[in-house]
C-alpha positions as CSV (number, residue, x, y, z in Angstrom):
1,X,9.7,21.2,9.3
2,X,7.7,17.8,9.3
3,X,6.6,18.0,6.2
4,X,9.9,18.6,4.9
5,X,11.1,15.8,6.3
6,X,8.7,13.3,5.0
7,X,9.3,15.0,1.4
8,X,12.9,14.0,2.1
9,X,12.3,10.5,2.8
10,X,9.7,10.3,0.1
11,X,11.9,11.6,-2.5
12,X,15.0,9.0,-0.9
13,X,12.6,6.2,-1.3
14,X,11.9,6.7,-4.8
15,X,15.8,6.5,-5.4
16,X,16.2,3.2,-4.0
17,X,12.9,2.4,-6.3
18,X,10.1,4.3,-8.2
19,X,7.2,2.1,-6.8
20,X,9.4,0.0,-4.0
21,X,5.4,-0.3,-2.9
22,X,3.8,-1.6,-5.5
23,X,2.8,-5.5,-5.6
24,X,4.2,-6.3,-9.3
25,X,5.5,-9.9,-10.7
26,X,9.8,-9.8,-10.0
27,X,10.5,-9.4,-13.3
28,X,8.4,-5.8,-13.6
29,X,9.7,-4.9,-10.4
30,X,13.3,-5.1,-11.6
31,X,12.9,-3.7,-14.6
32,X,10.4,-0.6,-13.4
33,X,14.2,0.6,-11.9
34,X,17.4,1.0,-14.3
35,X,19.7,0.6,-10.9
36,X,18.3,-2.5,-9.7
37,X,18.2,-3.4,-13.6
38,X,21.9,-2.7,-13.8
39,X,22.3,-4.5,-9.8
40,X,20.6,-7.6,-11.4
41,X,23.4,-7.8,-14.6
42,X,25.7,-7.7,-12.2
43,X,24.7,-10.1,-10.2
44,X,24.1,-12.4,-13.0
45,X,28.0,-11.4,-14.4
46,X,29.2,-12.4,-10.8
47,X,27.5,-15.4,-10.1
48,X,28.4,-16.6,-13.9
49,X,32.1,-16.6,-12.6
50,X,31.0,-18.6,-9.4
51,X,32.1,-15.2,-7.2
52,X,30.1,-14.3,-4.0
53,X,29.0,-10.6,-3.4
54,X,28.0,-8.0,-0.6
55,X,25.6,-6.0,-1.5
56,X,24.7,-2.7,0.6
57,X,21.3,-1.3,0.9
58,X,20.1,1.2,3.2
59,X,16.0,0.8,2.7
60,X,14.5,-2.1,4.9
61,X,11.7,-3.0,3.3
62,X,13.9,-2.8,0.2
63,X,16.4,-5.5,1.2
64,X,13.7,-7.9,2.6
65,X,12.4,-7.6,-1.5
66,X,15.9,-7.6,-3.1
67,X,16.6,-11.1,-1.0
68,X,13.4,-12.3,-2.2
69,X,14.3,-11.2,-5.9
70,X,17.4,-13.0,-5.6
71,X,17.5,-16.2,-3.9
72,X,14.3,-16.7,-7.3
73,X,16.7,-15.5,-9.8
74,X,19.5,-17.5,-9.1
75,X,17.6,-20.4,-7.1
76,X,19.6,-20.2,-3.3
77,X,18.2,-21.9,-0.7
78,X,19.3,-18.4,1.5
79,X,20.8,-15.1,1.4
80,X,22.2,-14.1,4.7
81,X,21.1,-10.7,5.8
82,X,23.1,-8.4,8.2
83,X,21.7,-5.0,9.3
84,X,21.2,-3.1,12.9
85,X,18.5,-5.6,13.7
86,X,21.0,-8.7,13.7
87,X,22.5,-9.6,16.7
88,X,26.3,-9.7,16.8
89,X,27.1,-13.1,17.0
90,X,24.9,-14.6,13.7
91,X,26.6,-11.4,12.0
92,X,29.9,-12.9,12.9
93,X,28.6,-16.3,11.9
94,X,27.6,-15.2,8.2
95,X,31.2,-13.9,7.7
């Protein structure tokens, strides 16, 4: 059953990115996935019309990199980040 399991999060972690490990410049890192590709057109679409956005993403390590990728792209000096690790009142506080 173990090794089912870490099949299952192996293949799960290749969804959210097919080398979410690998050290690469932003640019290759967004375009070596069509979702975060199509995420990142988006993003630029929104932020064109001055619009905020909540983005979801299950993957940890993922959404450390994805903040990275986007306070570069579109030059903020932060991107608020709420997950189970966040204590209730700064989540309150970023709303």
């Amino acid at each position: 059953m173990g090794a089912q399991l870490k099949m299952l999060h192996h293949i799960r972690t290749g969804s959210v990115h097919p080398s979410a490990q690998a050290a690469r410049s932003d640019e290759d890192f967004i375009t070596a996935s069509g979702r975060l590709s199509a995420v990142m057109d988006i993003l630029r679409q929104v932020h064109a019309r001055g619009e905020r956005v909540l983005v979801f993403i299950e993957h940890r390590q993922m959404q450390y990199r994805f903040i990275e990728l986007v306070r570069a792209e579109f030059k903020l000096a932060r991107v608020d980040l709420i997950n189970g690790d966040t204590p209730i009142s700064p989540r309150a506080a970023t709303l």
